[in-house]
PDB file with SEQRES, HELIX, SHEET and CRYST1 records, atoms N, CA, C and O in Angstrom:
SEQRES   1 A   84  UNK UNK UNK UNK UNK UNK UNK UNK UNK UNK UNK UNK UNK          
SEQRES   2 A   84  UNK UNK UNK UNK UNK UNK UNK UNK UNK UNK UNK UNK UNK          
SEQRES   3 A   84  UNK UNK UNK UNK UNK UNK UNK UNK UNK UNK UNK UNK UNK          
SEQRES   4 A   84  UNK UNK UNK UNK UNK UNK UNK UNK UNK UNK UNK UNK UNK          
SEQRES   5 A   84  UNK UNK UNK UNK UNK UNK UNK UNK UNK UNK UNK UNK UNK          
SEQRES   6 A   84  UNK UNK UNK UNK UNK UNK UNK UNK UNK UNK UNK UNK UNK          
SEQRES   7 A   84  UNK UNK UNK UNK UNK UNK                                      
HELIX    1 AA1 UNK A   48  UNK A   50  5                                   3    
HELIX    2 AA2 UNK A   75  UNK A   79  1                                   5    
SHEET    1 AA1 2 UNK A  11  UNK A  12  0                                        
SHEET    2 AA1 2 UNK A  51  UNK A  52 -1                                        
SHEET    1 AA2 3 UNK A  19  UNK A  24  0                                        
SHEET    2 AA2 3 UNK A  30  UNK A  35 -1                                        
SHEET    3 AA2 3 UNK A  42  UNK A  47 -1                                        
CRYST1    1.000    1.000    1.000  90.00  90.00  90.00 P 1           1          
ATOM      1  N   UNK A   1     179.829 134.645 171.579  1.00  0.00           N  
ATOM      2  CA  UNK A   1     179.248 135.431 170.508  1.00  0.00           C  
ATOM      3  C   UNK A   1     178.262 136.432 171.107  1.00  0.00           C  
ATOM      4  O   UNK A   1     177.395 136.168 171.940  1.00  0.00           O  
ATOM      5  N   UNK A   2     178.444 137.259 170.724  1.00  0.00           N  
ATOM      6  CA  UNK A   2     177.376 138.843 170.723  1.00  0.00           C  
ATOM      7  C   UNK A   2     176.509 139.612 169.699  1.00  0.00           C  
ATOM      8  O   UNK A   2     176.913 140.520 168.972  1.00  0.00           O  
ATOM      9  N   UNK A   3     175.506 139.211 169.742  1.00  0.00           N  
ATOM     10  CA  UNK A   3     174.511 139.571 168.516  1.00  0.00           C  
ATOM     11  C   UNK A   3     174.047 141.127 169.071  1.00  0.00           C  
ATOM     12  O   UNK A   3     173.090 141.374 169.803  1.00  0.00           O  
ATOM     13  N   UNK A   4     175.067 142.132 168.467  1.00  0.00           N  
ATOM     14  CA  UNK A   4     175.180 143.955 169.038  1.00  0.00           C  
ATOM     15  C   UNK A   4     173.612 144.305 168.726  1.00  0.00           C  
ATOM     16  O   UNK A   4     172.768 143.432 168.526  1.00  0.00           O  
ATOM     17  N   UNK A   5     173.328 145.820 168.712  1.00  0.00           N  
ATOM     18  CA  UNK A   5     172.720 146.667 168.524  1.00  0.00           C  
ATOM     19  C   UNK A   5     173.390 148.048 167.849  1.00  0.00           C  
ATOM     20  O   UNK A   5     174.380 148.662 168.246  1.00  0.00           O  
ATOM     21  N   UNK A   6     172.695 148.280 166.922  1.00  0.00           N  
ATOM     22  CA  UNK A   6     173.533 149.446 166.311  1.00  0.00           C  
ATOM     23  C   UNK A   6     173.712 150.998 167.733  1.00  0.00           C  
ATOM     24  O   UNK A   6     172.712 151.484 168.262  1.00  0.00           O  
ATOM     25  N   UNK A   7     174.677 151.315 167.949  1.00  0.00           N  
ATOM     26  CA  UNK A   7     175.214 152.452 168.794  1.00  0.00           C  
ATOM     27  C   UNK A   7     175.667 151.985 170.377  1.00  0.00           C  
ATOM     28  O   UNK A   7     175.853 152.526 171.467  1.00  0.00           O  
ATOM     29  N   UNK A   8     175.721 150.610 169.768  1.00  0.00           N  
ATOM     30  CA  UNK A   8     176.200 149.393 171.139  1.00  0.00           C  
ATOM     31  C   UNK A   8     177.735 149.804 171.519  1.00  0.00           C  
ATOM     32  O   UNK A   8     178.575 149.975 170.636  1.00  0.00           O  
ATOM     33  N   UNK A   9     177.866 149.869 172.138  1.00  0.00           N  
ATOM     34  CA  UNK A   9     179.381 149.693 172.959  1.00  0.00           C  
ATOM     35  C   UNK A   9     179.979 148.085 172.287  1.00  0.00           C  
ATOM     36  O   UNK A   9     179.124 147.204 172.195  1.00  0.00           O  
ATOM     37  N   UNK A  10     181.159 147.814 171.921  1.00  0.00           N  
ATOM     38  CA  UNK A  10     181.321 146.124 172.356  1.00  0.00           C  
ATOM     39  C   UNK A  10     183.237 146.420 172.277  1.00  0.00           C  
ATOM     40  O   UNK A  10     183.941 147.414 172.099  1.00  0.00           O  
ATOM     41  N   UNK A  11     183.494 144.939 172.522  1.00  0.00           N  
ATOM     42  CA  UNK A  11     185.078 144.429 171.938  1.00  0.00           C  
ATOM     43  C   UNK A  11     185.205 143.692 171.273  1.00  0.00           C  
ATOM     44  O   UNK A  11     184.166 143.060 171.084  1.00  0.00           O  
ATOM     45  N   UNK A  12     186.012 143.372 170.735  1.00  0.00           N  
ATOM     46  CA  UNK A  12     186.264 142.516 169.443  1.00  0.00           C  
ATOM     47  C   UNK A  12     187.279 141.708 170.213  1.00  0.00           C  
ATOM     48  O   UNK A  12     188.065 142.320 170.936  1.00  0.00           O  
ATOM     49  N   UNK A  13     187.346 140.277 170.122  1.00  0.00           N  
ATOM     50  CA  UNK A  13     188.148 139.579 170.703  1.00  0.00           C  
ATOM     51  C   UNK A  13     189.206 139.541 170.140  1.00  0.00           C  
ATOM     52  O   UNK A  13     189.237 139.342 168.925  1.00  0.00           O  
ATOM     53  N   UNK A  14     190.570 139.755 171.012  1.00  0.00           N  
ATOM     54  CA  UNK A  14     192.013 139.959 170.263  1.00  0.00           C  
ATOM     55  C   UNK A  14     192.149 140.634 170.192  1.00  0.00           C  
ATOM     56  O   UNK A  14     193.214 140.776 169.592  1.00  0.00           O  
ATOM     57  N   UNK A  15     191.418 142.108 170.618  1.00  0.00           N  
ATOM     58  CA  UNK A  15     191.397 143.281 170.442  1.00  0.00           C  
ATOM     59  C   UNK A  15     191.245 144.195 171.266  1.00  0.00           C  
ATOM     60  O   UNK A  15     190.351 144.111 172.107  1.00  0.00           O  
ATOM     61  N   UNK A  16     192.421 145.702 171.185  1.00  0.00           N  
ATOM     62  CA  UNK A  16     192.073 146.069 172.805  1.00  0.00           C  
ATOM     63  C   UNK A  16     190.980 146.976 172.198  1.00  0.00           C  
ATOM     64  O   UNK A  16     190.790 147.033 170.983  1.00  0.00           O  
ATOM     65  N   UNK A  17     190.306 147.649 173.061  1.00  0.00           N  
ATOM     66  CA  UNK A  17     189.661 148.884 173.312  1.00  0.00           C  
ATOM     67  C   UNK A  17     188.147 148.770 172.821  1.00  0.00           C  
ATOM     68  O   UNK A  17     187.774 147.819 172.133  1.00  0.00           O  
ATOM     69  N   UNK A  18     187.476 149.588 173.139  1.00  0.00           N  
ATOM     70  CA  UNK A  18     186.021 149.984 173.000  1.00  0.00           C  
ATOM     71  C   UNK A  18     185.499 150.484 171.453  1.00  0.00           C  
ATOM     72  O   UNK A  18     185.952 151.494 170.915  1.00  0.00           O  
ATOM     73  N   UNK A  19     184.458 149.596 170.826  1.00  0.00           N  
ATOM     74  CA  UNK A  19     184.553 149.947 169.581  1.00  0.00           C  
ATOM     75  C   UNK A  19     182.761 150.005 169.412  1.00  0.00           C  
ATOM     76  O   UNK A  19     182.046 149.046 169.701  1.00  0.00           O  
ATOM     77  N   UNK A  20     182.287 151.216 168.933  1.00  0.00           N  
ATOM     78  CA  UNK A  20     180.997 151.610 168.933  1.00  0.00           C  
ATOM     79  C   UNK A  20     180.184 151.080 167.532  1.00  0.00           C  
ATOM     80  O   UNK A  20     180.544 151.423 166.406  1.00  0.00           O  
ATOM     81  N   UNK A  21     178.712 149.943 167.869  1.00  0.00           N  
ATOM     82  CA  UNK A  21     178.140 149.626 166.569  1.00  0.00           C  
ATOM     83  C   UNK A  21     177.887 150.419 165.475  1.00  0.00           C  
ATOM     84  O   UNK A  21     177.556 151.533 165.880  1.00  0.00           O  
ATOM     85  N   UNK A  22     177.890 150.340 163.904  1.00  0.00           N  
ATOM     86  CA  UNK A  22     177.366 151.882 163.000  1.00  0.00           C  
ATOM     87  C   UNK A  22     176.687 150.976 161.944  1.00  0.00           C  
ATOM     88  O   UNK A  22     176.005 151.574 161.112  1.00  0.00           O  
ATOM     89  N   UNK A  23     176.735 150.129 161.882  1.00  0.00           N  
ATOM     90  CA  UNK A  23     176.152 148.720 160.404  1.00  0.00           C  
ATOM     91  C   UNK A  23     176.001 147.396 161.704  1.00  0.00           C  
ATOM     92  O   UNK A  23     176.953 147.112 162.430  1.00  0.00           O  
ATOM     93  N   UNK A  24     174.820 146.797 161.787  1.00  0.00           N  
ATOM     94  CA  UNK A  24     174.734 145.224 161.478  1.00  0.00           C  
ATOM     95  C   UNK A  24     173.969 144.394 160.785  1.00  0.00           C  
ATOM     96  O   UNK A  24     172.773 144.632 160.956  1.00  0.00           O  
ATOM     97  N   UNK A  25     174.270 143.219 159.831  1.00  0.00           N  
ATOM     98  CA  UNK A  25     173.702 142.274 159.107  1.00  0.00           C  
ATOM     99  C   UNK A  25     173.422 141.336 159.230  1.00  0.00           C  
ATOM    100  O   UNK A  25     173.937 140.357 158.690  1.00  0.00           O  
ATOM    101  N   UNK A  26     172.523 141.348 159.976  1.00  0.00           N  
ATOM    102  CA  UNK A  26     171.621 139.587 160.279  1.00  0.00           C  
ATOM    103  C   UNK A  26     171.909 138.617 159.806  1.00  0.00           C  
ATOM    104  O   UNK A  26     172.319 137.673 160.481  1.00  0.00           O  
ATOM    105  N   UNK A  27     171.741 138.563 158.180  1.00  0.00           N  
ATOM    106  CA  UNK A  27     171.532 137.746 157.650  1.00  0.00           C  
ATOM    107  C   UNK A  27     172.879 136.913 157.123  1.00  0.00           C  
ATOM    108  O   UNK A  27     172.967 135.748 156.735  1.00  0.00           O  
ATOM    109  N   UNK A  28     173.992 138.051 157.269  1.00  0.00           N  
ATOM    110  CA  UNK A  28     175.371 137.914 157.164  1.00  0.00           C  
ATOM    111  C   UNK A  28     176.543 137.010 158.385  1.00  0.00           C  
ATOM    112  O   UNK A  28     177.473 136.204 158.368  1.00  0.00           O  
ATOM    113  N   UNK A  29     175.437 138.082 159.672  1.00  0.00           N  
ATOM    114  CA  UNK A  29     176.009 138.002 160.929  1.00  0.00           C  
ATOM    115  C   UNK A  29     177.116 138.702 161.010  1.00  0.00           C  
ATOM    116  O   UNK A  29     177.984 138.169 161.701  1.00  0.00           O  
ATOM    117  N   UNK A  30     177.457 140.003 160.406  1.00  0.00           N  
ATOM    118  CA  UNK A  30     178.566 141.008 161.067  1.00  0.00           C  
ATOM    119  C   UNK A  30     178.210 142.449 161.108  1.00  0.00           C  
ATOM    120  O   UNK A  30     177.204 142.889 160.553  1.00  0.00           O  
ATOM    121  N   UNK A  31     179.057 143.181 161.779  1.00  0.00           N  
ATOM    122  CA  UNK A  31     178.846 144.159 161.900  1.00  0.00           C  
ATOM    123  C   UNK A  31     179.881 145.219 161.883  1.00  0.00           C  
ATOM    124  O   UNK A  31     181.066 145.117 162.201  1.00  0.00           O  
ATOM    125  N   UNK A  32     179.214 146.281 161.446  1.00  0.00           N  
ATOM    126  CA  UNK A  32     181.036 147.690 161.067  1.00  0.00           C  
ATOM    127  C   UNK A  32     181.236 148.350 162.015  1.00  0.00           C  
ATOM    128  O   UNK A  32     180.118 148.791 162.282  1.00  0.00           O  
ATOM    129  N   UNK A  33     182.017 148.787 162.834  1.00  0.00           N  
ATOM    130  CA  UNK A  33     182.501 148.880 163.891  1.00  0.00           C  
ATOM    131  C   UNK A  33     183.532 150.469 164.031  1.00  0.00           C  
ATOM    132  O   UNK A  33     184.471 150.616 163.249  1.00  0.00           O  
ATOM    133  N   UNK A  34     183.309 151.233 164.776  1.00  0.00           N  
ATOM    134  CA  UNK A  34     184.113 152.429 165.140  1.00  0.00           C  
ATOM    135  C   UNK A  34     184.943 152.423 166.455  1.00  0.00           C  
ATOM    136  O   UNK A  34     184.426 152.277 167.563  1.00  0.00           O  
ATOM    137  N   UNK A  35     186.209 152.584 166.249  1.00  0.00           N  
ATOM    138  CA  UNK A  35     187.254 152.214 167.692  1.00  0.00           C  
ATOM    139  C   UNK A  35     186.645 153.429 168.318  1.00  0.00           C  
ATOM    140  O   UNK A  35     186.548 154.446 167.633  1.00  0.00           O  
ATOM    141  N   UNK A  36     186.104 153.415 169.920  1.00  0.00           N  
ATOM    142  CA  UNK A  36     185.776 154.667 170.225  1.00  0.00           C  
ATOM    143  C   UNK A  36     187.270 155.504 170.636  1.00  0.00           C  
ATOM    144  O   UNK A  36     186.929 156.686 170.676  1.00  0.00           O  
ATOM    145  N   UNK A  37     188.150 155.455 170.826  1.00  0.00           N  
ATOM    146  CA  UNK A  37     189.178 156.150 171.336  1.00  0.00           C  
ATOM    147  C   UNK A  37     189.911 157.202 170.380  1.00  0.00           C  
ATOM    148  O   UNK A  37     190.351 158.330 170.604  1.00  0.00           O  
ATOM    149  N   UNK A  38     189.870 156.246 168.997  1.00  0.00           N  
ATOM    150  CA  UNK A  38     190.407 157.013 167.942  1.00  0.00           C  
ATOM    151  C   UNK A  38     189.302 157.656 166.972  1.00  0.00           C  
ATOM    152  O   UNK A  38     189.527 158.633 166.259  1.00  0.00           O  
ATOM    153  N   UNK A  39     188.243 157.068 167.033  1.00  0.00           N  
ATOM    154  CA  UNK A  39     186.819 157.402 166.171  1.00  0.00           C  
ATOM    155  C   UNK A  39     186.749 157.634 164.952  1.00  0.00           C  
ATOM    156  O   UNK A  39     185.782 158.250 164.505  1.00  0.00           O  
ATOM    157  N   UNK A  40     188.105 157.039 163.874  1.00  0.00           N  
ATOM    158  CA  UNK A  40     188.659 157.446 162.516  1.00  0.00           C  
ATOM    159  C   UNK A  40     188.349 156.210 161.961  1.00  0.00           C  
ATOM    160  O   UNK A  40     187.655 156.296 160.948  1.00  0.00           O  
ATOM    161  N   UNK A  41     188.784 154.583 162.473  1.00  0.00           N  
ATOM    162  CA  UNK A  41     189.256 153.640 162.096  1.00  0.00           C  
ATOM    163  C   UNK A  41     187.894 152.702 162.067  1.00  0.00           C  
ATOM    164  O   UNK A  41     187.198 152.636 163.080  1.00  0.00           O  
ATOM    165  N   UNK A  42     187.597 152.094 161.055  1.00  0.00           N  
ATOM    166  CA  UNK A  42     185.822 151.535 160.594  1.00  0.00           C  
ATOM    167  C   UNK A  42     186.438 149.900 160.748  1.00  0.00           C  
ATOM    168  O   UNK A  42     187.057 149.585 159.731  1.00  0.00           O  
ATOM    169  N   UNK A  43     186.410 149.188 161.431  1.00  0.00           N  
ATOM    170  CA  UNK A  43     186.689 147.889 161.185  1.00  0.00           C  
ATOM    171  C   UNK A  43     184.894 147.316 160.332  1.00  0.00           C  
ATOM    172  O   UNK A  43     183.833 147.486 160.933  1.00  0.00           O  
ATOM    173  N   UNK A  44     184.943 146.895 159.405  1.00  0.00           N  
ATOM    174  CA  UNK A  44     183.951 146.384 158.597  1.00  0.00           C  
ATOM    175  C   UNK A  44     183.501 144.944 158.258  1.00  0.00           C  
ATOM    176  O   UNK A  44     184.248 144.458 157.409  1.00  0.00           O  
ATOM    177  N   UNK A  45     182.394 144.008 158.704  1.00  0.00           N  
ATOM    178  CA  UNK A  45     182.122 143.050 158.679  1.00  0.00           C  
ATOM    179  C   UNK A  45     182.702 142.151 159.559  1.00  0.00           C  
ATOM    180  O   UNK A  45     183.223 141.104 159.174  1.00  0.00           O  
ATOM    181  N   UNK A  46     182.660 142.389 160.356  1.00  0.00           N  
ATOM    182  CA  UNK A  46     183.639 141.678 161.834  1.00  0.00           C  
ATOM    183  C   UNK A  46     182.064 140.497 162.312  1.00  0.00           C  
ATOM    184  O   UNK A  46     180.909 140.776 162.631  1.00  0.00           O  
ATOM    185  N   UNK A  47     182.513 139.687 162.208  1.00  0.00           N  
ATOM    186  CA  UNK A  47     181.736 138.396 162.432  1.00  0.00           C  
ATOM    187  C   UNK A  47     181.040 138.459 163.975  1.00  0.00           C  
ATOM    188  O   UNK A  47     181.765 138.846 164.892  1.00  0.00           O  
ATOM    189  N   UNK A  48     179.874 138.145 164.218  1.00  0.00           N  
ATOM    190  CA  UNK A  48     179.150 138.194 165.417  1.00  0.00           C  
ATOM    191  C   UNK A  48     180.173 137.469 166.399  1.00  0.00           C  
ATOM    192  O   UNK A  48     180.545 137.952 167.468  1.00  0.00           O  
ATOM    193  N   UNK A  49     180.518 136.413 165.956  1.00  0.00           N  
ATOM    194  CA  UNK A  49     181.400 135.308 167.392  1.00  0.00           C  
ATOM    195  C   UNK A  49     182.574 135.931 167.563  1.00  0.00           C  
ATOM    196  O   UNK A  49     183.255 135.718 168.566  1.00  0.00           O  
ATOM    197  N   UNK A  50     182.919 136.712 166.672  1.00  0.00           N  
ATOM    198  CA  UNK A  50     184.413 137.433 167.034  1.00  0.00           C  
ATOM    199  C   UNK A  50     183.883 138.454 168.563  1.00  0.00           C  
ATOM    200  O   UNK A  50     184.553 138.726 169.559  1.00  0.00           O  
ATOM    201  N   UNK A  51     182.427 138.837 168.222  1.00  0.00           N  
ATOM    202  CA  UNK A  51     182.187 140.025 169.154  1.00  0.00           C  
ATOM    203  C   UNK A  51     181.961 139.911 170.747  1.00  0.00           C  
ATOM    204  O   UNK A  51     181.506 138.781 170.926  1.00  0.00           O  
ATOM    205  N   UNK A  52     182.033 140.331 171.526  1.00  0.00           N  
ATOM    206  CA  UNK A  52     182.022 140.649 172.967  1.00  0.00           C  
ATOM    207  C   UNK A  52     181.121 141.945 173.705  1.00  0.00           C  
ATOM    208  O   UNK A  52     181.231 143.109 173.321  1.00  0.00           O  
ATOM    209  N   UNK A  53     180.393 141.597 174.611  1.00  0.00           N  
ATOM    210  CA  UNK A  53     179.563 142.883 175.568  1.00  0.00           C  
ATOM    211  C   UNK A  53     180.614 143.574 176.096  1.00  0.00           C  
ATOM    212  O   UNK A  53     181.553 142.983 176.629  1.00  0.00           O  
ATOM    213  N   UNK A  54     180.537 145.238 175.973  1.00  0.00           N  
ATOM    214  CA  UNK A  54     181.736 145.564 176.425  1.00  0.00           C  
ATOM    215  C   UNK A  54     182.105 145.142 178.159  1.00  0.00           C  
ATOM    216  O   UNK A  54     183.236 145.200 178.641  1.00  0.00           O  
ATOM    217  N   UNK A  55     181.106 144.803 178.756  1.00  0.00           N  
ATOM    218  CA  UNK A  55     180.875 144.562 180.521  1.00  0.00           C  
ATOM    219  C   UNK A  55     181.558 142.712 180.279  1.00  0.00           C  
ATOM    220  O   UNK A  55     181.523 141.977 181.266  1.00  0.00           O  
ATOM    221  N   UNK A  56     182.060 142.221 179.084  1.00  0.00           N  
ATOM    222  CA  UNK A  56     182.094 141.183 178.905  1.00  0.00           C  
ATOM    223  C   UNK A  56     183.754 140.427 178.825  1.00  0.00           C  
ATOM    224  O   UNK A  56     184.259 140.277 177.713  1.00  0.00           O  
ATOM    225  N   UNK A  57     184.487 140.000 180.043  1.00  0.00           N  
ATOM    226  CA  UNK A  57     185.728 139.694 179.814  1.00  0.00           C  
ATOM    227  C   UNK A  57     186.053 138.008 178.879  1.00  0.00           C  
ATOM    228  O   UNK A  57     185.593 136.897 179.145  1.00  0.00           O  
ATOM    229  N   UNK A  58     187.062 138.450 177.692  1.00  0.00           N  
ATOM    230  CA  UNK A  58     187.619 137.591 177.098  1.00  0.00           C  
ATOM    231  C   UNK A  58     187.438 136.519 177.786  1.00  0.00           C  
ATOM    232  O   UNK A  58     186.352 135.992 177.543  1.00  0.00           O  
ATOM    233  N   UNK A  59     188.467 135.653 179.026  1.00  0.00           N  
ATOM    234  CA  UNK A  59     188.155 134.603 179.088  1.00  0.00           C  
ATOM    235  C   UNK A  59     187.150 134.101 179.709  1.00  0.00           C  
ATOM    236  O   UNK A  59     187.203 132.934 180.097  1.00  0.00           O  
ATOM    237  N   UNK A  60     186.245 134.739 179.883  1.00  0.00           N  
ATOM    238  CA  UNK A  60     184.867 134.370 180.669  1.00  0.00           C  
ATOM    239  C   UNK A  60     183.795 133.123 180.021  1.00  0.00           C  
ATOM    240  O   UNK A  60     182.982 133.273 179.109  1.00  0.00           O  
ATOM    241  N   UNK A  61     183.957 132.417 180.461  1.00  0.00           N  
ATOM    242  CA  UNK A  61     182.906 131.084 179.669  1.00  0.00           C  
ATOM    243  C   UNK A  61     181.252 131.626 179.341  1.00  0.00           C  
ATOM    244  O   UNK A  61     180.757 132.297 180.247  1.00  0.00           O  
ATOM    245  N   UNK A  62     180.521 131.415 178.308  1.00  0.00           N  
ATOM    246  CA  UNK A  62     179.501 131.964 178.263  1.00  0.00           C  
ATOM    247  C   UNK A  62     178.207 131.314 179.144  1.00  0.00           C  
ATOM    248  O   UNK A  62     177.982 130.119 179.333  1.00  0.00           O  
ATOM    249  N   UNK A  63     177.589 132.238 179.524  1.00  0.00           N  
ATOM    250  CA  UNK A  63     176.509 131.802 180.544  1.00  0.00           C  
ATOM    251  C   UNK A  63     175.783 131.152 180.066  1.00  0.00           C  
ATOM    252  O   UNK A  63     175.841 129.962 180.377  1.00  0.00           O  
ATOM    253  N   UNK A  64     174.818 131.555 179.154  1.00  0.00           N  
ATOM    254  CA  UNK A  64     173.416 130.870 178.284  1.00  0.00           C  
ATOM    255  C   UNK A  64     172.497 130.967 179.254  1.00  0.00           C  
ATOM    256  O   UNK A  64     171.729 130.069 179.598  1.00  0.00           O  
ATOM    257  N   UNK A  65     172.584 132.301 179.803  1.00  0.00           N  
ATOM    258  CA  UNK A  65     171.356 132.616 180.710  1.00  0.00           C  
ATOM    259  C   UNK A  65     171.437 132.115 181.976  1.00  0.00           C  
ATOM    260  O   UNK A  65     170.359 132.324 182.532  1.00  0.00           O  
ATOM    261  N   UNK A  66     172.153 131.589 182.647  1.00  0.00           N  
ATOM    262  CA  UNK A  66     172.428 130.527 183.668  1.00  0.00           C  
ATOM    263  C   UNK A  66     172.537 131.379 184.432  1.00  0.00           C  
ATOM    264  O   UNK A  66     173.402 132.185 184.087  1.00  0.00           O  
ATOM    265  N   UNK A  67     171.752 131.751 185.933  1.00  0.00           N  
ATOM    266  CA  UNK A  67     172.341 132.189 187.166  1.00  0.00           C  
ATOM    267  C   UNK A  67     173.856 131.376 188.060  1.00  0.00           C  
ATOM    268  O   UNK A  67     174.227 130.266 188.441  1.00  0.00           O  
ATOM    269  N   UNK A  68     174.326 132.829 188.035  1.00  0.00           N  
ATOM    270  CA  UNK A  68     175.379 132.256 188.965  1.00  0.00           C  
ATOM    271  C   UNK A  68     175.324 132.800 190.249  1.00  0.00           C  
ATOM    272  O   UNK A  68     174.397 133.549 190.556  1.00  0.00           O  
ATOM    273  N   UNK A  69     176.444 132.431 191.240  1.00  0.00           N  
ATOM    274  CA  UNK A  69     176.509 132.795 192.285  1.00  0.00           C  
ATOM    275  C   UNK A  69     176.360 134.504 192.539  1.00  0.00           C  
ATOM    276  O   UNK A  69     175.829 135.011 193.527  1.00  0.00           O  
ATOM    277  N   UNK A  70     176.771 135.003 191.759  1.00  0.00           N  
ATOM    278  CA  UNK A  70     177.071 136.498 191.797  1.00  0.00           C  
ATOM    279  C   UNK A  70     175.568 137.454 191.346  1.00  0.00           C  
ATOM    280  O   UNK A  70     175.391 138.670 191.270  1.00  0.00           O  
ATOM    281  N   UNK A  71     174.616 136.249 191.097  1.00  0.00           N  
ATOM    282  CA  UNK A  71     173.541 137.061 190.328  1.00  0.00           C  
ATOM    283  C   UNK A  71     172.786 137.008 189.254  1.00  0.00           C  
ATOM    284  O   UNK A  71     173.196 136.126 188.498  1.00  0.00           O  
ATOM    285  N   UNK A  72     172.036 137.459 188.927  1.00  0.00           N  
ATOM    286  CA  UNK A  72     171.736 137.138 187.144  1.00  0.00           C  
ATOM    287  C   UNK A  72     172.453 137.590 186.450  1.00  0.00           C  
ATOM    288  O   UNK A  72     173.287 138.434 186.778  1.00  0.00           O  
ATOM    289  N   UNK A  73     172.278 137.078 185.186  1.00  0.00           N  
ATOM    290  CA  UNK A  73     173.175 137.630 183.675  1.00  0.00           C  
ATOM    291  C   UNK A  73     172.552 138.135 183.424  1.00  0.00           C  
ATOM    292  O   UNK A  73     171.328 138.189 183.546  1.00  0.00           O  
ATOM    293  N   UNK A  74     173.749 138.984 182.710  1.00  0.00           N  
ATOM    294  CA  UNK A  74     173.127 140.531 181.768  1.00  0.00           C  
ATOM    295  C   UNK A  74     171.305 140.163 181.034  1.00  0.00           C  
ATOM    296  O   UNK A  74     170.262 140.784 181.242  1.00  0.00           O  
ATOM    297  N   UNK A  75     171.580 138.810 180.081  1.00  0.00           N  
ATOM    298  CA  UNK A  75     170.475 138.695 179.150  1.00  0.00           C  
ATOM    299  C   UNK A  75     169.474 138.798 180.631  1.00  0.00           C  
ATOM    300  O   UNK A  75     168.685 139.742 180.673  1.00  0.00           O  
ATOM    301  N   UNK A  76     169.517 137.864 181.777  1.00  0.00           N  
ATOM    302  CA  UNK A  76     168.234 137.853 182.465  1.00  0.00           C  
ATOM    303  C   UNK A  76     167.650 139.215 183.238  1.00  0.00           C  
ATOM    304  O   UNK A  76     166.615 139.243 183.904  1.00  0.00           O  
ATOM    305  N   UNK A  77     168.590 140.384 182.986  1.00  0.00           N  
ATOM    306  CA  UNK A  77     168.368 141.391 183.503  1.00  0.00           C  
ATOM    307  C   UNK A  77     168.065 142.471 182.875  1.00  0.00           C  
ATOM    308  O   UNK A  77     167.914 143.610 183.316  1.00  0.00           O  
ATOM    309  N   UNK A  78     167.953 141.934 181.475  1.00  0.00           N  
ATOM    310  CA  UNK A  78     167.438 142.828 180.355  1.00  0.00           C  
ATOM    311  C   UNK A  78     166.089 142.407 180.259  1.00  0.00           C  
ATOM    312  O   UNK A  78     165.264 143.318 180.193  1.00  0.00           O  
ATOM    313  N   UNK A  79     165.547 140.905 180.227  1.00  0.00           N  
ATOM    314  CA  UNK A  79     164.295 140.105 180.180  1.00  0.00           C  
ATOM    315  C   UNK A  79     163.566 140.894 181.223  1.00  0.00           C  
ATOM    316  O   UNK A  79     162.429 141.338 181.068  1.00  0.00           O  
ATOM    317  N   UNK A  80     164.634 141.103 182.786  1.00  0.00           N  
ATOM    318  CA  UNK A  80     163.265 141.331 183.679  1.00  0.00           C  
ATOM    319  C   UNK A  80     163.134 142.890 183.333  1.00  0.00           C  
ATOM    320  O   UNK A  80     162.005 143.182 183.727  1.00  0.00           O  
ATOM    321  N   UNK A  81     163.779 144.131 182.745  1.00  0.00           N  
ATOM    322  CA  UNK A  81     163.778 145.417 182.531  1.00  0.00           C  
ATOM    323  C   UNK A  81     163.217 145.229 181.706  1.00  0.00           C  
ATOM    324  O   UNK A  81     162.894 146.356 181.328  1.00  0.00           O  
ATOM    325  N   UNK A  82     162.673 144.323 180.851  1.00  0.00           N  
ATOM    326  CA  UNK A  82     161.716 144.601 179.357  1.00  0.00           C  
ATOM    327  C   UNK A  82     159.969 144.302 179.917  1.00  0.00           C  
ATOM    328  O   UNK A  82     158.951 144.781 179.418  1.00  0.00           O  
ATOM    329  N   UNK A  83     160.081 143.371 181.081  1.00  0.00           N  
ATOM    330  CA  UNK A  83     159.055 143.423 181.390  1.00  0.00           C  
ATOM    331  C   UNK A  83     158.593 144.291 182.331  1.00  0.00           C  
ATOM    332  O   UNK A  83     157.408 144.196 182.653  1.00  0.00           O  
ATOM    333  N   UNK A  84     159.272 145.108 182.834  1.00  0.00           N  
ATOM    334  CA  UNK A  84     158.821 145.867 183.490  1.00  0.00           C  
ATOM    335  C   UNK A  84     158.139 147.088 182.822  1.00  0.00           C  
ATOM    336  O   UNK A  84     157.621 147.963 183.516  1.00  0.00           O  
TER     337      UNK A  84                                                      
END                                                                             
């Protein structure tokens, strides 16, 4: 699951291509969605767990912040850029 930012990049799982944030609802947990390739087509209320970081491959197990061999995760590299 991917809790976006409105003008976020993401993917929708099951789904090909790059689709840009324009609506999200907290309280709902979804968000409306623009395919960037075609930029016509509004997918609307698409559920947070359906969603994906676009830097984020389908079968990839989720971290939960966990360093791996390769480095920190995205979230821990946003934590240390916020404190900076």
């Amino acid at each position: 699951m991917h809790i976006p930012g409105i003008r976020e990049r993401v993917r929708i799982r099951d789904r090909s291509g790059l689709f840009l944030v324009i609506r999200v609802d907290h309280e709902r947990r979804v968000a409306d969605l623009v395919h960037v390739t075609d930029g016509y087509s509004v997918d609307e209320d698409v559920p947070f767990d359906r969603l994906l970081n676009s830097a984020e491959s389908e079968d990839a197990a989720p971290s939960h912040g966990v360093e791996s061999e390769s480095g920190p995760t995205e979230a821990a590299r946003r934590r240390t850029i916020r404190r900076l």
